[in-house]
N, C-alpha and C positions, 0 to 999 in steps of 0.2 A: 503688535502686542509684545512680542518675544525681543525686540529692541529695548522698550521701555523697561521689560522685565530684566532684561542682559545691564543698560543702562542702570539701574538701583543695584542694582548687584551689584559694579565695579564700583558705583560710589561710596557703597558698605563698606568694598572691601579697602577700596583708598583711604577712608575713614578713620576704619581698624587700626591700617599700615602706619598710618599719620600719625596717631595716636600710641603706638606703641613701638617703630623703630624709629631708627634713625638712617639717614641715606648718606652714603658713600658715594662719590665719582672718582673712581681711582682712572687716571689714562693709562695707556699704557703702550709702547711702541706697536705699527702695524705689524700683524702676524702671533706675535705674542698672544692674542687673546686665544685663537687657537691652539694654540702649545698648554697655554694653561687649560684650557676646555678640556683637551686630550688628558691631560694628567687629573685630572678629576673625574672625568670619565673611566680612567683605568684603576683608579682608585674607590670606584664605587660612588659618588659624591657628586652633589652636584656642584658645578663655579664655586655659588656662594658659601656654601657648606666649606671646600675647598680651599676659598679665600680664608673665613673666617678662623679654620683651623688650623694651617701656617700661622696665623696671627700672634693667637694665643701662644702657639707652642714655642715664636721667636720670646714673644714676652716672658715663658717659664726660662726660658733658656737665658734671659738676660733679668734673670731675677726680679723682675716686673708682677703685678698681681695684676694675673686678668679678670676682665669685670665679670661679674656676678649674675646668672638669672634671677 
């Protein structure tokens, strides 16, 4: 019972995800991912938090408007 219950739940929430982000695959050389984990971690943040907030900030920095909630 607690399968099929876990089961609808992740489909909910893929549903959701689907529906309202959009997916990134950035690569990125081995090693690297944990350097960047570490700097997010010491930052408070997690990865994507991390990734996403480099992002913007290159974009303010290069006078780009970043996109809008």
């Amino acid at each position: 019972m607690d399968d099929k219950k876990g089961t609808s739940a992740t489909r909910a929430k893929n549903k959701y995800n689907a529906a309202n982000y959009d997916r990134l695959y950035p690569y990125v050389a081995k090693g690297r991912k944990e350097i960047y984990e570490a700097a997010a971690k010491a930052a408070g943040m997690s990865l994507n938090d991390y990734i996403i907030t480099a992002i913007e900030e290159k974009l303010k920095r290069e006078n780009a408007e970043p996109p809008q909630e």
